[in-house]
C-alpha positions as CSV (number, residue, x, y, z in Angstrom):
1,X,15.3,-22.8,3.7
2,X,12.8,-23.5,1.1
3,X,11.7,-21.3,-1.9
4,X,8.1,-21.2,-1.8
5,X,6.0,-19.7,-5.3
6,X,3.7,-16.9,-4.5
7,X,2.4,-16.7,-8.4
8,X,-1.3,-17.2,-7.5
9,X,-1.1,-14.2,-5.3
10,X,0.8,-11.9,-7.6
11,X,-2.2,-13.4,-10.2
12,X,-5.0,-12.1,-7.6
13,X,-3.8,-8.9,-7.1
14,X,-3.8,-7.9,-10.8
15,X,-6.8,-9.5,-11.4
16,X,-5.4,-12.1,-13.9
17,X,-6.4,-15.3,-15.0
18,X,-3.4,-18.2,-15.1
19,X,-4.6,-18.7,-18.4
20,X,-3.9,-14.9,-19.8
21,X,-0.1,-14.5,-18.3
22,X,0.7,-18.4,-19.6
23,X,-0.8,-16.8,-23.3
24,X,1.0,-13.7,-22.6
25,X,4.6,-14.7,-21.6
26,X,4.3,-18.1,-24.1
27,X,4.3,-21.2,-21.8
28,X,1.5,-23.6,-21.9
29,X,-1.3,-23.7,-19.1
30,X,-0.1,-27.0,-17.4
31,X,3.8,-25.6,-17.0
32,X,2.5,-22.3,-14.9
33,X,0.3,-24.4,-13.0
34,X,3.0,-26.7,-11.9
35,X,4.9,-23.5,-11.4
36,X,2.2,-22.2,-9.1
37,X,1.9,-25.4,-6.7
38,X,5.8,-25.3,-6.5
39,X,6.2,-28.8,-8.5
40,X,9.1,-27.2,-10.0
41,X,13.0,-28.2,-9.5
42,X,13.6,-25.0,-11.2
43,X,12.7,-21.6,-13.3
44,X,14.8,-20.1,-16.0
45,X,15.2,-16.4,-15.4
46,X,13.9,-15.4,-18.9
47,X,10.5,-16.9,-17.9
48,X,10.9,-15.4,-14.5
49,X,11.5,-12.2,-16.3
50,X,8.4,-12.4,-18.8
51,X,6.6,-13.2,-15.4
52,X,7.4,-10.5,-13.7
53,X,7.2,-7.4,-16.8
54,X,3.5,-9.4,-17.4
55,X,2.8,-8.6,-13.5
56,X,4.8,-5.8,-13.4
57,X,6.8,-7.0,-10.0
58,X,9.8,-8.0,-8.8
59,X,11.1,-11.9,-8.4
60,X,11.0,-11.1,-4.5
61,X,6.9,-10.7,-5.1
62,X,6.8,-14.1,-6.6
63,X,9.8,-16.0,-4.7
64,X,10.1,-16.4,-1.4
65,X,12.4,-18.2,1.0
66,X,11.1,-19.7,4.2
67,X,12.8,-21.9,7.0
68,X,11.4,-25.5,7.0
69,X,8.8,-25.6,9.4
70,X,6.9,-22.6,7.9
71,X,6.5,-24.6,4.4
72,X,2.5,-24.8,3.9
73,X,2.4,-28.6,2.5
């Protein structure tokens, strides 16, 4: 299995901007967007939780697990 980052959908769907959650939950610009394109080895869960209060969702909205193959690379 691989955990796969849906941020930039949670993003579209309430219509915000990477630049207003990064300003909003206090990480720079360039950490989200190596958050969004999954370049990550990790997330703590108090930025995953200022994520989600920000976008008002759950982890399972911005996380998900897939098997292998259906990985988009």
């Amino acid at each position: 299995m691989d955990i796969v980052v849906r941020l930039d959908v949670m993003l579209a769907l309430r219509k915000m901007k990477s630049r207003e959650l990064a300003a909003e939950i206090g990480i720079s610009e360039q950490n989200l967007s190596l958050l969004k394109s999954g370049k990550v080895k990790g997330i703590r869960f108090e930025t995953l939780s200022r994520i989600c209060e920000a976008l008002d969702c759950q982890p399972g909205d911005i996380l998900e697990a897939v098997e292998h193959r259906d990985v988009e690379k």
